[in-house]
Phi, psi and omega in degrees: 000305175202152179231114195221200174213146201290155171300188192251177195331319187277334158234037144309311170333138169291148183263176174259173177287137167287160165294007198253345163285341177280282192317322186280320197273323147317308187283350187276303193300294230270334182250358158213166225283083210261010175269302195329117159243006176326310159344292152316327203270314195290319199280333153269354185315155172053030191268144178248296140236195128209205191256119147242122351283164195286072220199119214238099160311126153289143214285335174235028167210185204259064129233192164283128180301300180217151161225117198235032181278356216265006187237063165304337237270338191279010171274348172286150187298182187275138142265185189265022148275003155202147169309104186327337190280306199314301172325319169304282186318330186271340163296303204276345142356266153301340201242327173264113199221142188130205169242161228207112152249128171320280179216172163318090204098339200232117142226201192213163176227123202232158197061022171265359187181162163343297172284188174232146158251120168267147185253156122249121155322047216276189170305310203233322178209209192264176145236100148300111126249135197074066203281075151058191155293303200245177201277326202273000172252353147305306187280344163304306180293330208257359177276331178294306182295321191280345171284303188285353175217000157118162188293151172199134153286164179253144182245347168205182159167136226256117152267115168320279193229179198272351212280179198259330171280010160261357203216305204302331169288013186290332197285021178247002180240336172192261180182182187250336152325312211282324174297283171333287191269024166144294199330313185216113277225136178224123182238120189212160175286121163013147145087346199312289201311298198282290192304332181298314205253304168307305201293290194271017172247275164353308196262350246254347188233286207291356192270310170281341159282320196292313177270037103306312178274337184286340191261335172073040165290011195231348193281152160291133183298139158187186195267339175286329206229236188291135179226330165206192168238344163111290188299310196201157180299338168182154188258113200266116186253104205192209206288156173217142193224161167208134164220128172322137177295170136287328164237125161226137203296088247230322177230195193246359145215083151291164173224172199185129163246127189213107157074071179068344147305086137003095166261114152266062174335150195219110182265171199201052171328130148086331162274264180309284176252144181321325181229128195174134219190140164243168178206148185253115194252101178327317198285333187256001171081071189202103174269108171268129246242346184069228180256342184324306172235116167231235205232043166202200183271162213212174181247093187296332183234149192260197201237307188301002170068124164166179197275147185297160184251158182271159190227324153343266166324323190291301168302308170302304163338290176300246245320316172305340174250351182282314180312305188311287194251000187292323175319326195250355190252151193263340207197141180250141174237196179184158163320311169280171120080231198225165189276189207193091195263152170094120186334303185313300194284343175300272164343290206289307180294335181287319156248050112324276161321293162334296188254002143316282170326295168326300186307298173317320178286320205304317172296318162293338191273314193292352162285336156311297192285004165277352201068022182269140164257170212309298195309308198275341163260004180264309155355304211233331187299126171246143148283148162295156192285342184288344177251304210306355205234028182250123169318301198295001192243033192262217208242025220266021162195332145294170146249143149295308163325295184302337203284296186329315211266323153312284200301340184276359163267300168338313178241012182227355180077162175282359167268127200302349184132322220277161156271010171293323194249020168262003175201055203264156202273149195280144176333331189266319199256319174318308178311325174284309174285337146000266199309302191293319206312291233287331192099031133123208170283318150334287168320299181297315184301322192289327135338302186265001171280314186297338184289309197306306204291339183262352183076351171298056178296336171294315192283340168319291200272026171270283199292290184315327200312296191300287185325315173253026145271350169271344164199092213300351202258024178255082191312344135347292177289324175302300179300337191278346166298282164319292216289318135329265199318338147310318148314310197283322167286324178285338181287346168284149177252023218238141182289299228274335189243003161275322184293286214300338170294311199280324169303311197292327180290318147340304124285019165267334210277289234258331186102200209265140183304170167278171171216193170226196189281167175259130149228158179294169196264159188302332191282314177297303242256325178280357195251338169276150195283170192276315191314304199279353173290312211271336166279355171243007139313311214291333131352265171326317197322114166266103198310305190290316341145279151335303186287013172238013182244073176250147188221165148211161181236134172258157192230099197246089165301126179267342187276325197201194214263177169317155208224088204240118168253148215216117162239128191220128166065031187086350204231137156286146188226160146239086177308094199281167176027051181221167163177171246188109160298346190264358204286113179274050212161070162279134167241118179228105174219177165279193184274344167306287195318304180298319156340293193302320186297287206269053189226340199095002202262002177189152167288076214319321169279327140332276207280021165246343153273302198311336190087015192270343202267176141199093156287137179224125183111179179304047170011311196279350167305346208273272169009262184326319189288295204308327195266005136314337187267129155313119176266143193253122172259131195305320184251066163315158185259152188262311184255000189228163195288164175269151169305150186089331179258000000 
């Protein structure tokens, strides 16, 4: 991808805070309500246990899936290598971790992951919801509650949304026999599969590179580097799985009784996530809020890439479940953070959060039709003090900037009007004319000391940016570009925009990390339907390339129904239950097996001795189609030019 050679040792090193980052960090103690400890009081409320120490293994390689020993450093006062607001969030994170109980039936195990996984009680077992990311910080939550409150099977269990730390972690709470034959009821909201499935597959390598830096998975836990994710304490990286549901929520007040439980459903399309639902359970008076609401500004548009969210539709939804249930609920839980107990307070954060979300489109649009553009109303957009001075509505994993700038593409797109920015030369030949404008590099380093020096670190890293995509080997300009972006990451209050400064200064310092090729992991690849392996072949498909190989092949499923694969033009199509006698190439496997073939997951001359395999026909098409496909490299470079450009 790119070869460039790393800074030299010493100025790898993390720098201390400047003083103009002591200062910014001061007015943050100074512009909010830092007594306030409720937070604090609701996030132990209900603790029962947890794993000491907190160190989640992974099931097939020799680390840890999560580790949260490595963040003592947060029982310390704030330095002024983080924002103080941020630094709150990341104590109640990290430190209140383990298992809780919500009420009498209902708890949670929180901080094994990003996410929170909730238990409810039934007649007979567990209602998982949101068996997490991975198999092993799920089966870590549900072997803790079964040590502490007697053994229960799990009889069902409910994904919330579409997002991958609500679903990927079901093979640690139960299996695909136990589902397949009955035992245990997998429940999801309208659209789940396919939207669950487009995001982390279709999307799934520039989306998982980008959430390195956003999760800060490369960075070191320290008071210098990862201290949170804003959402949750750390993003638990281990086995991922997938299984179709069995039920799905389809209109906007289903009801469901499951093991004795009482469910009212809501669906809530298109605000957080595309596929995404709340529920109310009558017996604990108790709403669960899914991702709709936690306990920060949330992401109308996400940084890690994904489709912008309606923040429109995102208010009315909470308003809509405040109509349904605020009369009746005693208590709000969420995906996230801590539950949020007592009618009043329940109601007040619930339209809070509610006209957060309002305020922002509202204010963004009405500055649009003032004729202000993205950049300049993200500037210019303030919360009224009745939101800004609420923990729960600050910035520790959205921004009010990006968010302003998200509803102005949600209705106007990215371009702003001007024609200047409707066809600007790609990052690299930009950079270039940059640099010769500006008077070469020289100029610009010198230039940009006085900035560095002045504390204007947003205009450094506007101007180096352009310098080392034109000349990437000029360690001068790189470190002082890392040295900004660092600043500028300890001074954030937003998690998500603290990773992404120190990851870039990380690969301007160390160079680009290794990685390996992307593929789903065995557990996502045997849990997906065939429909959706082939819409994310048809992705990998390399279109100019393609279009002088064109073919078909039939696909003779011993398991399921037929398959006529077809490339016309560049494009892959997969014709179910159709085939084609002219078809130069019949392939007969199961639906496993073949999975395994075109995914890479096994060797094509193996499973044709094993007998798993039967080619009939032109062998060699099979070859060509497979070297059509692009293979994807996981760790692309972000701050630095790509090769080739």
């Amino acid at each position: 991808m790119t070869d460039y050679q790393p800074l030299s040792a010493p100025d790898q090193e993390p720098k201390p805070a400047t003083h103009h980052t002591t200062r910014h960090q001061d007015q943050v103690r100074a512009r909010l309500p830092f007594d306030d400890v409720r937070s604090f009081d609701n996030a132990r409320r209900g603790f029962i246990a947890s794993l000491e120490p907190l160190r989640i293994a992974h099931q097939d390689a020799e680390r840890s899936a999560l580790d949260l020993t490595a963040f003592d450093f947060l029982t310390d006062e704030c330095p002024d290598t983080v924002n103080p607001s941020l630094w709150r969030q990341a104590q109640l994170n990290a430190q209140q971790h383990g298992f809780f109980e919500v009420t009498d039936g209902m708890y949670q195990v929180r901080s094994f992951d990003i996410a929170n996984m909730t238990l409810v009680r039934g007649e007979t077992g567990w209602i998982v919801i949101d068996p997490l990311t991975c198999s092993e910080s799920s089966s870590a939550a549900l072997k803790l509650a079964n040590a502490h409150l007697g053994h229960r099977e799990v009889v069902a269990v409910i994904h919330t949304h579409s997002h991958v730390d609500h679903f990927a972690g079901i093979l640690g709470v139960t299996d695909q026999a136990s589902v397949s034959s009955g035992r245990v009821q997998v429940i999801a909201p309208l659209d789940f599969v396919d939207e669950a499935l487009n995001e982390n597959v279709l999307a799934g390598n520039v989306m998982g590179r980008r959430a390195t830096y956003m999760y800060g998975n490369l960075l070191p836990a320290s008071p210098a580097g990862f201290v949170t994710t804003g959402l949750g304490a750390a993003l638990a990286l281990g086995s991922t799985g997938f299984i179709v549901p069995t039920d799905i929520i389809t209109t906007n007040t289903e009801t469901r009784q499951i093991d004795g439980i009482d469910i009212e459903f809501q669906l809530t399309m298109g605000s957080e996530a595309p596929a995404e639902m709340v529920f109310y359970f009558p017996q604990f008076k108790a709403l669960c809020m899914s991702e709709i609401t936690s306990h920060h500004l949330h992401n109308i548009y996400t940084p890690r890439g994904a489709q912008v969210r309606d923040a429109m539709a995102w208010s009315k939804q909470i308003q809509e479940s405040i109509d349904r249930f605020g009369g009746r609920l005693e208590l709000t839980f969420a995906s996230h953070h801590w539950p949020t107990w007592g009618q009043v307070d329940a109601i007040t954060y619930l339209k809070k959060q509610r006209d957060l979300y309002r305020y922002i489109h509202d204010q963004t649009l009405r500055m649009a039709n003032l004729g202000l553009g993205p950049d300049e109303i993200a500037e210019s957009i303030e919360l009224p003090a009745s939101l800004a001075q609420e923990f729960h509505c600050r910035d520790y994993y959205g921004t009010l900037k990006h968010n302003a700038k998200a509803v102005y593409v949600k209705y106007l797109g990215f371009f702003d009007g001007n024609p200047a920015n409707l066809d600007a030369h790609p990052p690299r030949q930009r950079a270039l004319r940059y640099v010769e404008f500006m008077g070469g590099s020289d100029a610009i380093m010198e230039r940009c000391q006085q900035c560095f020096a002045d504390g204007d670190y947003r205009w450094v890293a506007e101007v180096l940016n352009h310098l080392v995509f034109a000349e990437v080997d000029h360690l001068p300009a790189r470190s002082m570009l890392a040295d900004a972006y660092e600043q500028m990451g300890y001074q954030a209050e937003s998690g998500p925009w603290r990773n992404f400064y120190l990851c870039g200064a990380l690969e301007l310092r160390q160079g680009l990390p290794k990685g390996s090729k992307f593929g789903p992991s065995v557990g996502m690849a045997q849990g997906m339907p065939l429909a959706n392996i082939f819409e994310a072949m048809g992705v990998r498909l390399n279109g100019l390339r393609a279009a002088s190989h064109p073919m078909r092949m039939n696909l003779t499923l011993t398991d399921a129904e037929p398959v006529l694969i077809e490339i016309e033009n560049g494009v892959l199509h997969a014709h179910f239950n159709r085939s084609d006698e002219k078809a130069g190439l019949t392939i007969e496997s199961s639906e496993a097996t073949f999975k395994q073939l075109i995914l890479g997951l096994a060797d094509p001359i193996a499973l044709i001795n094993d007998q798993k395999l039967k080619l009939e026909g032109d062998a060699n098409l099979l070859i060509t189609f497979r070297g059509l496909m692009d293979q994807f490299e996981r760790r692309f470079p972000i701050v630095t030019p790509r090769a080739g450009t």
